[in-house]
SERO-4910 file (N, C-alpha, C, O; in steps of 0.05 Angstrom, whole numbers):
BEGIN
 pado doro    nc1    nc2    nc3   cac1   cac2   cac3    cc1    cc2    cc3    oc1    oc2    oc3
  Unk    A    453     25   -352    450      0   -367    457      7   -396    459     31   -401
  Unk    A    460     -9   -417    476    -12   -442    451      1   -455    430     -8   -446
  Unk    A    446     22   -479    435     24   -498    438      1   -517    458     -9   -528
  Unk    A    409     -6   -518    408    -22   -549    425    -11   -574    434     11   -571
  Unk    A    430    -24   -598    449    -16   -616    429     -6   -624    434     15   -611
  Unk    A    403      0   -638    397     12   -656    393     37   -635    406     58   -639
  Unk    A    379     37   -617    374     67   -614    413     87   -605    413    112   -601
  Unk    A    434     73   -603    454     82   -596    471     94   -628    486    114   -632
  Unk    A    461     72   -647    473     93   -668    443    111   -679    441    125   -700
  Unk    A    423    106   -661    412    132   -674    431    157   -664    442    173   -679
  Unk    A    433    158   -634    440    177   -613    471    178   -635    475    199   -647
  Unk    A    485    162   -637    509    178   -655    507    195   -674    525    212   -674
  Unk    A    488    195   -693    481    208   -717    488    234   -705    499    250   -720
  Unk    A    481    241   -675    485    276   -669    460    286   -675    456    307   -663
  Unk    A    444    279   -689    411    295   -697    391    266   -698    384    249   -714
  Unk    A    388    275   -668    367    256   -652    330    263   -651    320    286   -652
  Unk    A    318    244   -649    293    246   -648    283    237   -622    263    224   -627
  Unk    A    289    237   -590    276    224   -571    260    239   -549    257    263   -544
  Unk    A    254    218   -541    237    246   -518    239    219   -498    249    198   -507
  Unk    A    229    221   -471    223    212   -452    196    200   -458    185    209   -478
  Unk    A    178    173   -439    156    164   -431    161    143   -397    178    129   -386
  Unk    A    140    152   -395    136    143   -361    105    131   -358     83    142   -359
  Unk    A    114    101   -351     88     89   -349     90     89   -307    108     85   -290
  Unk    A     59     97   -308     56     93   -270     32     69   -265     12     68   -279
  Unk    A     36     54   -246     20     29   -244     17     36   -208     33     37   -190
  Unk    A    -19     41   -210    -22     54   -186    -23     27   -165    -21      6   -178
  Unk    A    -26     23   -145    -30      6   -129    -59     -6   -134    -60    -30   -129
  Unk    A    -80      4   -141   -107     -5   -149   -114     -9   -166   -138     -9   -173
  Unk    A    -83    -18   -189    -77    -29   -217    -88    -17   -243    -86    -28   -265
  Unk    A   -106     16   -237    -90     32   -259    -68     43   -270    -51     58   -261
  Unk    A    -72     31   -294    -40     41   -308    -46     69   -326    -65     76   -341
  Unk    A    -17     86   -319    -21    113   -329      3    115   -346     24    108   -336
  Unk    A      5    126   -380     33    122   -392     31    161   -401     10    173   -407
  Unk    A     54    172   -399     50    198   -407     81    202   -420     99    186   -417
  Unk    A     84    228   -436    107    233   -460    108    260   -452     90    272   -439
  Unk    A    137    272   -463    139    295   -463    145    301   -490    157    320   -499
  Unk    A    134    281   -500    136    286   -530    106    307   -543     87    313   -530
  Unk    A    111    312   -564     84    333   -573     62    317   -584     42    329   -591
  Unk    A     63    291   -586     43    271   -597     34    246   -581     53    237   -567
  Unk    A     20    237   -580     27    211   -562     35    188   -578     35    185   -603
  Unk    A     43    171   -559     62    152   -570     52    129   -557     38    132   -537
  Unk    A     56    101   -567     44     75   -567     57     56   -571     59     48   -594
  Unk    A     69     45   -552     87     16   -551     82     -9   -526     68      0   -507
  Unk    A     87    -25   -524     83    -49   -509     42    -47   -492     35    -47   -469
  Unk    A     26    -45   -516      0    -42   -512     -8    -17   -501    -32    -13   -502
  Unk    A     10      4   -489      5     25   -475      9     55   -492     27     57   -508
  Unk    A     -8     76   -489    -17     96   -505     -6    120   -474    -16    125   -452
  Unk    A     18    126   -489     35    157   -470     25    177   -486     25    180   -510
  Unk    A     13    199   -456     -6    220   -469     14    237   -470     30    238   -451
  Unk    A     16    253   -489     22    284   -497      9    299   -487    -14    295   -479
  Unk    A     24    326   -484      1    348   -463    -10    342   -429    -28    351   -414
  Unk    A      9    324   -428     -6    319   -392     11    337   -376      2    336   -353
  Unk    A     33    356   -378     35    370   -357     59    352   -350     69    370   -335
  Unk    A     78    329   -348     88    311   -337    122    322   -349    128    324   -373
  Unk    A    135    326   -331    174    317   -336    184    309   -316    174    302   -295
  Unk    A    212    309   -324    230    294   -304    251    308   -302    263    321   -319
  Unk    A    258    304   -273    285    322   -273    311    293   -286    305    271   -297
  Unk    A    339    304   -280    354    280   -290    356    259   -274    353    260   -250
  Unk    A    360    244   -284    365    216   -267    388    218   -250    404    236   -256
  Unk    A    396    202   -226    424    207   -212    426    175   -206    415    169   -185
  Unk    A    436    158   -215    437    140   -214    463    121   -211    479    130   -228
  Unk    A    472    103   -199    491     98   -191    492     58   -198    476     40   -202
  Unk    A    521     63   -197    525     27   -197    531     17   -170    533     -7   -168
  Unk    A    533     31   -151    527     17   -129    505     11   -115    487      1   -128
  Unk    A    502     13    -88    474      1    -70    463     26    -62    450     23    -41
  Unk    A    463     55    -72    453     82    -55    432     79    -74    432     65    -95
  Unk    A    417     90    -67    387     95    -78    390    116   -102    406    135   -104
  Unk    A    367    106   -120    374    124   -143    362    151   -137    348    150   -117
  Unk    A    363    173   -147    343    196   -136    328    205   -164    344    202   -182
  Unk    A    308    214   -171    290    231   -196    270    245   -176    265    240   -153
  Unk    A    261    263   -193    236    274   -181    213    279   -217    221    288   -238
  Unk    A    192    271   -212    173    274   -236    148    297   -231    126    294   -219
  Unk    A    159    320   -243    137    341   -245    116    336   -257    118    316   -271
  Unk    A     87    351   -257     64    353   -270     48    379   -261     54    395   -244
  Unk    A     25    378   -279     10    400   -276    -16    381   -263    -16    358   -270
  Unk    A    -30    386   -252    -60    371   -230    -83    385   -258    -87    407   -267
  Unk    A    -96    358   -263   -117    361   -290   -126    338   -288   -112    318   -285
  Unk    A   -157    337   -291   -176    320   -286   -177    301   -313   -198    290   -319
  Unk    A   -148    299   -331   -153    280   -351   -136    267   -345   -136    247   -360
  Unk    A   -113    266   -325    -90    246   -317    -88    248   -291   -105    237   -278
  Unk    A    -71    261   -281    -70    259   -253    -77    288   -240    -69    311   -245
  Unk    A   -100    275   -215   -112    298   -204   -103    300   -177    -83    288   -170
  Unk    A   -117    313   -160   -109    323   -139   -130    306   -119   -118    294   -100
  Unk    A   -148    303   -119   -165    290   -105   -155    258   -100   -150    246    -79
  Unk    A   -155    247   -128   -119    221   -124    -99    216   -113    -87    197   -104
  Unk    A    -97    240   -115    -68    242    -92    -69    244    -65    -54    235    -48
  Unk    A    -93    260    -66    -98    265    -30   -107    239    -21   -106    231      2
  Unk    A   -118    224    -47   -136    191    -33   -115    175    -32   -118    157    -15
  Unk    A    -89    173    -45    -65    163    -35    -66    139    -62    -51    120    -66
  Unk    A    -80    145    -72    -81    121   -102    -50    126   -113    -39    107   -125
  Unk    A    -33    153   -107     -7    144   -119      5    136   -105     22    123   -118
  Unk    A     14    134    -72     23    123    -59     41     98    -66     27     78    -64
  Unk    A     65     92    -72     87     68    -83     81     58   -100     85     34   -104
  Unk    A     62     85   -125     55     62   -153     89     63   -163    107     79   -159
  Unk    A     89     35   -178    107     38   -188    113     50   -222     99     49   -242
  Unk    A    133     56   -218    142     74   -244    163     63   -261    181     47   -254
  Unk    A    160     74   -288    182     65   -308    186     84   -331    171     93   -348
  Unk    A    207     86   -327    225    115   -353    240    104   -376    259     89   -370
  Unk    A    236    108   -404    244    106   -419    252    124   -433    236    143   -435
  Unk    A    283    126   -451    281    145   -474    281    130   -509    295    113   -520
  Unk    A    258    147   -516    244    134   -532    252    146   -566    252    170   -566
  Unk    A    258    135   -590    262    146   -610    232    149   -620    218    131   -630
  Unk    A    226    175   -616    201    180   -627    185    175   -659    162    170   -665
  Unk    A    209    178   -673    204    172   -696    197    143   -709    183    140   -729
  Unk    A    213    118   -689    215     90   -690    218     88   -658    240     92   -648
  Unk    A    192     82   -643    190     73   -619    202     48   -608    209     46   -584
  Unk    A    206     27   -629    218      1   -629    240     11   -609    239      4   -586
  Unk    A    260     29   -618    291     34   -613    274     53   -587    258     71   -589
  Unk    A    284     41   -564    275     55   -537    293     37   -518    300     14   -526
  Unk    A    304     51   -483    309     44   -474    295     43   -443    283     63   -436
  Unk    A    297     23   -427    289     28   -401    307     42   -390    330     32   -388
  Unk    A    302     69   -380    330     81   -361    325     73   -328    343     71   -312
  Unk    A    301     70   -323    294     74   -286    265     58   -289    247     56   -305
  Unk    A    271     48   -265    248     27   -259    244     31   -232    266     33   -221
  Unk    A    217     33   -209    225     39   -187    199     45   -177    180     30   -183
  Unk    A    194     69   -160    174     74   -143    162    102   -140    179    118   -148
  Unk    A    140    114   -131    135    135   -119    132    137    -87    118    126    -70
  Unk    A    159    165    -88    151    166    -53    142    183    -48    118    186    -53
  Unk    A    158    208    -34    132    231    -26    119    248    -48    130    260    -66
  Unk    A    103    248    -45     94    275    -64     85    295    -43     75    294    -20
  Unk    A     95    323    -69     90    353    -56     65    362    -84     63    358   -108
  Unk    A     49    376    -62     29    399    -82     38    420    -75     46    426    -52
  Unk    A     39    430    -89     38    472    -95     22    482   -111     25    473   -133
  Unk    A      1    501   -110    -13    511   -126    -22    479   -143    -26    457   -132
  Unk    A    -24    484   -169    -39    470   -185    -19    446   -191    -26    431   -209
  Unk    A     -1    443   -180     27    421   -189     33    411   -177     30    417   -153
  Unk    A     49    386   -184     50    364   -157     80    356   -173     88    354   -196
  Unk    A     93    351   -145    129    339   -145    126    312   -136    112    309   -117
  Unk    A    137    293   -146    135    276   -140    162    260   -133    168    250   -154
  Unk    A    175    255   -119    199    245   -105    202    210   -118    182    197   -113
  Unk    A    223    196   -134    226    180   -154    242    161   -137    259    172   -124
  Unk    A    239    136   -134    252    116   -114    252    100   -126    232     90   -134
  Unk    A    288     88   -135    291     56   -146    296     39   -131    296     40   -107
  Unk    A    302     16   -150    299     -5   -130    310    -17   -108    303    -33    -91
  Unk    A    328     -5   -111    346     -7    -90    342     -2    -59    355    -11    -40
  Unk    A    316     18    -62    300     32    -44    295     13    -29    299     19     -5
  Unk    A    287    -16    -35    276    -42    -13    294    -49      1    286    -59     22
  Unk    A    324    -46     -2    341    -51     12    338    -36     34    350    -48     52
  Unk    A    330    -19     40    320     -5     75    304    -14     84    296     -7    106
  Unk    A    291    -38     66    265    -45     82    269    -70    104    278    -91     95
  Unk    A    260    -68    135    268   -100    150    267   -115    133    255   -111    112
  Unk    A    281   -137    140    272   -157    131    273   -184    157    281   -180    180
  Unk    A    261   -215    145    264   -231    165    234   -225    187    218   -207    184
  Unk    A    232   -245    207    223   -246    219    223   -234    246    245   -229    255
  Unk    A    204   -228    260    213   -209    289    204   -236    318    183   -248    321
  Unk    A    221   -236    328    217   -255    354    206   -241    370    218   -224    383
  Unk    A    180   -247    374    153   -240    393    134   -251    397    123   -269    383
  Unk    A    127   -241    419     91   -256    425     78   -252    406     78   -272    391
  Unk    A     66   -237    400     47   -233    372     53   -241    354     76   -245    346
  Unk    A     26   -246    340     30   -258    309     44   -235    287     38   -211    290
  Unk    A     59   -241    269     74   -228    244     64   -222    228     67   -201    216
  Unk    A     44   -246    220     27   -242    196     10   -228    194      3   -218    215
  Unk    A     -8   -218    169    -30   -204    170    -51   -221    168    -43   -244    162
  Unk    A    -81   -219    172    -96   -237    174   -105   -238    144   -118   -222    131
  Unk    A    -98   -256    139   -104   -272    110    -85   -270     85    -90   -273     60
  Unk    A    -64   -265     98    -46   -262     70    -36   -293     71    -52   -309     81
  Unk    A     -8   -301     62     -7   -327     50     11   -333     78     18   -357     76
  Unk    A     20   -324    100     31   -335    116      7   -347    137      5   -370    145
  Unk    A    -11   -327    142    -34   -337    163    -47   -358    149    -49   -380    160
  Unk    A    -59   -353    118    -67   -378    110    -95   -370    115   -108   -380     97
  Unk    A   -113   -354    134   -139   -353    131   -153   -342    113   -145   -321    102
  Unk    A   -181   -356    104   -196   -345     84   -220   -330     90   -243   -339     89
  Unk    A   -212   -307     95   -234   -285    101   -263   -281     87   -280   -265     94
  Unk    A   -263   -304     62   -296   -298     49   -307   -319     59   -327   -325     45
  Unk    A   -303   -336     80   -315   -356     90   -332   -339    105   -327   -316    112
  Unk    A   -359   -355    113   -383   -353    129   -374   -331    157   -359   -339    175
  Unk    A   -385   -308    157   -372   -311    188   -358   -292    190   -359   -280    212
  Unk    A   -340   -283    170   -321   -268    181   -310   -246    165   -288   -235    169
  Unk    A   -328   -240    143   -338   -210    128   -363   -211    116   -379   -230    112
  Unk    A   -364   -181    109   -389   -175     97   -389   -147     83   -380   -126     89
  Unk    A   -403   -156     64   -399   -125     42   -434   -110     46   -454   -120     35
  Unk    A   -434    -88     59   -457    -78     59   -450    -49     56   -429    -38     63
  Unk    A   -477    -37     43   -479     -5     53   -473      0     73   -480    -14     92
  Unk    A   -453     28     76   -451     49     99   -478     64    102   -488     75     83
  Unk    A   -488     62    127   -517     76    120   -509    100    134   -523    116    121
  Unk    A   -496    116    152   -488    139    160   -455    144    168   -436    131    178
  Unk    A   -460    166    160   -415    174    168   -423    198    181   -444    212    180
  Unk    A   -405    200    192   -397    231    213   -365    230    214   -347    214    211
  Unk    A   -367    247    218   -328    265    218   -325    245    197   -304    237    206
  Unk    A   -328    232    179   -316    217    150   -304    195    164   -290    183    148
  Unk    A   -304    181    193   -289    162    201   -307    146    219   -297    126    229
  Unk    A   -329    152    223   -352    137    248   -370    125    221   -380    139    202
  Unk    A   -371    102    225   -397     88    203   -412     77    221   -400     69    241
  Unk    A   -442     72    220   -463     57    233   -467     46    209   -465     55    186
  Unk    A   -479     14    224   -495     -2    206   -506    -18    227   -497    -30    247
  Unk    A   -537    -14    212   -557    -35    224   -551    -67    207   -557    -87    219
  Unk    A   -543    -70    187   -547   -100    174   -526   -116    187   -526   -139    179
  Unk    A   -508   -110    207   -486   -131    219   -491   -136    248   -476   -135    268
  Unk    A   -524   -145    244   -534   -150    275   -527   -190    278   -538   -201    297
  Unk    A   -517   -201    266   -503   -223    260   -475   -223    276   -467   -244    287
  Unk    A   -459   -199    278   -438   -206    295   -427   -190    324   -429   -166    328
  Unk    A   -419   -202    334   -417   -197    361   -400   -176    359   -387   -168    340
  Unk    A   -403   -163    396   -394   -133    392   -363   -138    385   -352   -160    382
  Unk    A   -349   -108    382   -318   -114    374   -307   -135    354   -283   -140    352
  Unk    A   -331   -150    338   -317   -166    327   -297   -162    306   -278   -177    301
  Unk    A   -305   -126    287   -295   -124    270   -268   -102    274   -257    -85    259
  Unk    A   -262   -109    300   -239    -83    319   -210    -95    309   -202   -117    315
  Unk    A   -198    -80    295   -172    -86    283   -175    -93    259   -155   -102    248
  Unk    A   -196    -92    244   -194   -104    217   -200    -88    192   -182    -71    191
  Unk    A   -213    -86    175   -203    -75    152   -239    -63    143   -261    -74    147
  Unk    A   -233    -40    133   -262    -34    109   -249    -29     79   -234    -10     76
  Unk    A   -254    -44     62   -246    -39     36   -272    -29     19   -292    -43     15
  Unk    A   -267     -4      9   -293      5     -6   -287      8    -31   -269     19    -43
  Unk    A   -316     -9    -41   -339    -19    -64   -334     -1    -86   -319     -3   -106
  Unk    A   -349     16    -79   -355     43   -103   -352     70    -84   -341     74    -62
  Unk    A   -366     86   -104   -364    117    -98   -335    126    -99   -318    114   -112
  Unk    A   -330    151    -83   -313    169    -92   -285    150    -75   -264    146    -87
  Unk    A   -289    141    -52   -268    122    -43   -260     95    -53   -247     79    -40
  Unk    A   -272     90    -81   -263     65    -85   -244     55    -86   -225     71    -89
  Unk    A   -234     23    -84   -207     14    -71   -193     30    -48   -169     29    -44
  Unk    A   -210     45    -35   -188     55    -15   -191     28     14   -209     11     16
  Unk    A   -178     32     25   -173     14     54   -167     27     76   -146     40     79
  Unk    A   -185     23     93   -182     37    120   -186     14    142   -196     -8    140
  Unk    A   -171     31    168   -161     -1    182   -187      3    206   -191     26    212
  Unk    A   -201    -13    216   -222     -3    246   -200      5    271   -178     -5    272
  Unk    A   -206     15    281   -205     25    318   -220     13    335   -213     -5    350
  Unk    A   -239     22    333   -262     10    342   -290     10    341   -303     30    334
  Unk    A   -302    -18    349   -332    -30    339   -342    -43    366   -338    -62    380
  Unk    A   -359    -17    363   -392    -22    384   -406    -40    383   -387    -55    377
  Unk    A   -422    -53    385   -449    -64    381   -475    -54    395   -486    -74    406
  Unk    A   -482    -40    398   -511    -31    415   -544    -31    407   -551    -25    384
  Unk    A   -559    -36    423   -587    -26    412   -590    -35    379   -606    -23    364
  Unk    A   -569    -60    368   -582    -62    332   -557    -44    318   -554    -44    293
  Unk    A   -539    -29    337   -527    -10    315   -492    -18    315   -478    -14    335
  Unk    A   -483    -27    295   -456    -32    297   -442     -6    291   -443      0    267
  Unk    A   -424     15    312   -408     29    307   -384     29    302   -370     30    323
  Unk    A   -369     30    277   -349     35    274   -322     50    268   -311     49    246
  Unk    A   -316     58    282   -294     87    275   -265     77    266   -255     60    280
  Unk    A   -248     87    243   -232     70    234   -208    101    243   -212    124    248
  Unk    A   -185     87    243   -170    102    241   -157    130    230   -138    144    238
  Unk    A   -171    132    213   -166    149    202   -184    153    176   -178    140    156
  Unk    A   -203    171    175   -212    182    144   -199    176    124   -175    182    120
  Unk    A   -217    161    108   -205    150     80   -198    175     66   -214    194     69
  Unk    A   -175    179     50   -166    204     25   -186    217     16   -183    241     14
  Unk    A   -214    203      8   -239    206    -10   -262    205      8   -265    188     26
  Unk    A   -278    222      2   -305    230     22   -312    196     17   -313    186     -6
  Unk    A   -319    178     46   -346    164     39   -370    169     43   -371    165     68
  Unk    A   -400    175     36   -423    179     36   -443    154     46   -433    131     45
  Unk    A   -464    157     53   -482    136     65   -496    122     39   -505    140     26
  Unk    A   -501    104     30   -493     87      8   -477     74     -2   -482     54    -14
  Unk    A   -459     82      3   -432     72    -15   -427     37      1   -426     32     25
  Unk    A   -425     19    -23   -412      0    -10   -394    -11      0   -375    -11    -17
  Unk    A   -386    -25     26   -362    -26     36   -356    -53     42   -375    -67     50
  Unk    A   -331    -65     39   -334    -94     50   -316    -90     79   -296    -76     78
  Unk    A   -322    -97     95   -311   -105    130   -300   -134    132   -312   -154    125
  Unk    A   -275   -133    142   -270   -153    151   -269   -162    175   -269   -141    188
  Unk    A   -268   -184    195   -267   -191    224   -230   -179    226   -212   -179    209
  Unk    A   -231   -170    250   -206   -157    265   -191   -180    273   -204   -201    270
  Unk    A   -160   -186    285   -150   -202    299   -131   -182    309   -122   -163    296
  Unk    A   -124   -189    340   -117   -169    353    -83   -185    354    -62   -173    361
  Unk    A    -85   -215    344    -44   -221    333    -41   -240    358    -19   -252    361
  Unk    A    -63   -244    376    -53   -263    408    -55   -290    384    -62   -292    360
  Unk    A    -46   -307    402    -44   -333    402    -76   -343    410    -82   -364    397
  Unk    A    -97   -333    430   -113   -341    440   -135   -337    425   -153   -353    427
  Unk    A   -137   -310    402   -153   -306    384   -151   -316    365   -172   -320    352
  Unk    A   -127   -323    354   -120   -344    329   -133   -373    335   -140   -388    317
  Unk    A   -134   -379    359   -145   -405    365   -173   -408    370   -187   -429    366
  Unk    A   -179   -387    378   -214   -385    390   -228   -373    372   -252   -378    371
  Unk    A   -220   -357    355   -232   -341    338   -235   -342    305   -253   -336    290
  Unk    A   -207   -351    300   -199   -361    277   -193   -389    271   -188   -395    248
  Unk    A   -193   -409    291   -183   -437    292   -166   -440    265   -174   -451    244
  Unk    A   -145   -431    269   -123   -424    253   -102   -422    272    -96   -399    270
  Unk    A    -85   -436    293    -66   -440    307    -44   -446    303    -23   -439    314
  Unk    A    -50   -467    281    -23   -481    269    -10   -454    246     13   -451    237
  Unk    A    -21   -446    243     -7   -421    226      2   -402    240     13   -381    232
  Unk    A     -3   -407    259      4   -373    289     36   -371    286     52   -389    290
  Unk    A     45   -335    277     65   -337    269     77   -316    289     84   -293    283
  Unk    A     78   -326    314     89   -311    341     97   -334    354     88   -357    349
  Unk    A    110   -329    367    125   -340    400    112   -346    423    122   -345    445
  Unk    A     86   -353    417     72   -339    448     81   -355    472     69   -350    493
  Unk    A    100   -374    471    126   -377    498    149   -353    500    162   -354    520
  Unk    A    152   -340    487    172   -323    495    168   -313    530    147   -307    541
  Unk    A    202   -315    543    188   -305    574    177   -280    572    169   -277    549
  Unk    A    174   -261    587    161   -233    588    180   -224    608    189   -239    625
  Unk    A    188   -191    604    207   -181    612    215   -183    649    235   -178    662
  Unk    A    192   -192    656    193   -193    700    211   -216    693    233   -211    703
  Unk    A    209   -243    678    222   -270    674    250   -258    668    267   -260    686
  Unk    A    256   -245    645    285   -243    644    294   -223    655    312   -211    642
  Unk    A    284   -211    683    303   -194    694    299   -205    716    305   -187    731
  Unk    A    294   -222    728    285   -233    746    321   -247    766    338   -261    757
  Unk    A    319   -239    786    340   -247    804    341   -272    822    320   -267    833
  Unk    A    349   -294    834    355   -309    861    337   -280    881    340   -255    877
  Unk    A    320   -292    900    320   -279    922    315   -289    948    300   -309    948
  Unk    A    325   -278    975    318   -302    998    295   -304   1006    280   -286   1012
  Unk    A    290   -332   1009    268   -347   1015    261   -361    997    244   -378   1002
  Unk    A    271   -358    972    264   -366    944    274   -400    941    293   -404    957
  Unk    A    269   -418    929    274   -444    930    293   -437    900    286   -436    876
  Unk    A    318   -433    911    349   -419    887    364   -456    890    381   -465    905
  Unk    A    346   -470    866    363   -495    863    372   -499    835    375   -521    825
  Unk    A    375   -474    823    376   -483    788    350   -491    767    350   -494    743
  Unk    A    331   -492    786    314   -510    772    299   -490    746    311   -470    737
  Unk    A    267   -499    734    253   -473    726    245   -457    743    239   -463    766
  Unk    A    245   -431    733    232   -401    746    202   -410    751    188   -405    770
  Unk    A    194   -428    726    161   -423    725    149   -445    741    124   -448    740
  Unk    A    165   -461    755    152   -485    773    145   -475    801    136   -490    818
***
């Protein structure tokens, strides 16, 4: 993209003052701004730390549709980015933004890369971080998929349902964990077994906060709702910590209706034939008049 005029006849002068800054906006909407400059620096409300350990390799960037490539080094330090963050997945597709900045007069700065975090590597005390522009969404499906099941997720803006209604979450203490992925709770003697099977725990406080984990599966027995979720959150959760649960939908057509009375939003096919229907042949004895298969 075009350098602004002032910072381009700075860069002519031949005796330049810039350095790099990189703001990261985690998915759980901390924002992180860091410099490889020796001071920090302060523009568009945001304060880039000096000394964080943070560079960039060069940009490879293109005017066509191929993905851009960077990678952003650091050192793992409990005043920016740590390691325990990373393993909890808080950087997971924060998005990122690179500037080169006239240190002297911040005004004169350019955006070079705008974009994403994808994999990250640890080694020893340092972490690589793999740099994805925008262009990157262009691999992503797009459109709708023709199927029985529902598409949507339960409660985003296609399903339309509102999960803080009566009924169908609840934010309580975890009162025990094992292997970091089985929760019991006595206070959700209110809902029926499996109700919360497929659906979500988003936690409150403690060391997992904002993390999200999806259920597997939910017991009900003897007063005790067991829940084992898929997979251990990034971050230890402890017995205390608060969690909010949501009710599961397993995507039928029959639970959107019975469970959610939310039908008219069901964003599946549930006429589609099923594969015996479309492979299905004429056979003798069969009443072969053209008519429907399903009469």
């Amino acid at each position: 993209m075009p350098l602004p005029m002032d910072l381009k006849a700075h860069l002519d002068t031949g005796a330049t003052t810039v350095c790099r800054c990189w703001a990261l906006t985690r998915s759980d909407g901390a924002l992180l701004g860091f410099t490889d400059h020796d001071r920090d620096l302060t523009f568009d409300g945001m304060i880039f730390v000096a000394d964080s350990g943070m560079s960039a390799r060069a940009l490879e960037q293109t005017t066509g549709l191929s993905v851009d490539n960077s990678e952003a080094l650091g050192i793992l330090s409990s005043s920016s980015v740590t390691e325990a963050d990373i393993r909890a997945g808080r950087y997971d597709g924060a998005q990122v933004r690179t500037w080169l900045v006239n240190w002297a007069d911040v005004e004169q700065r350019a955006l070079l890369f705008a974009g994403s975090i994808g994999e990250i590597r640890r080694f020893g005390n340092a972490f690589q971080a793999e740099l994805r522009g925008l262009s990157e969404m262009l691999n992503q499906p797009q459109g709708r998929v023709y199927q029985k099941a529902c598409a949507a997720v339960l409660g985003d803006a296609a399903c339309g349902f509102d999960l803080d209604q009566a009924g169908y979450s609840a934010t309580v203490p975890v009162e025990t964990v094992s292997e970091g992925k089985f929760l019991r709770f006595t206070s959700l003697g209110g809902f029926a077994d499996r109700w919360f099977e497929k659906g979500r725990v988003v936690v409150q406080d403690g060391l997992a906060e904002g993390l999200v984990a999806l259920v597997k599966n939910d017991r009900f027995e003897n007063g005790v709702h067991t829940v084992e979720l898929w997979e251990a959150p990034g971050a230890e959760l402890a017995p205390g910590d608060q969690v909010r649960i949501e009710a599961g939908c397993d995507r039928r057509a029959e639970t959107c209706r019975v469970k959610f009375n939310n039908i008219l939003n069901f964003q599946g096919f549930p006429g589609i034939p099923g594969e015996d229907w479309l492979m299905s042949v004429p056979r003798r004895g069969d009443l072969n008049d053209g008519g429907s298969l399903g009469s």
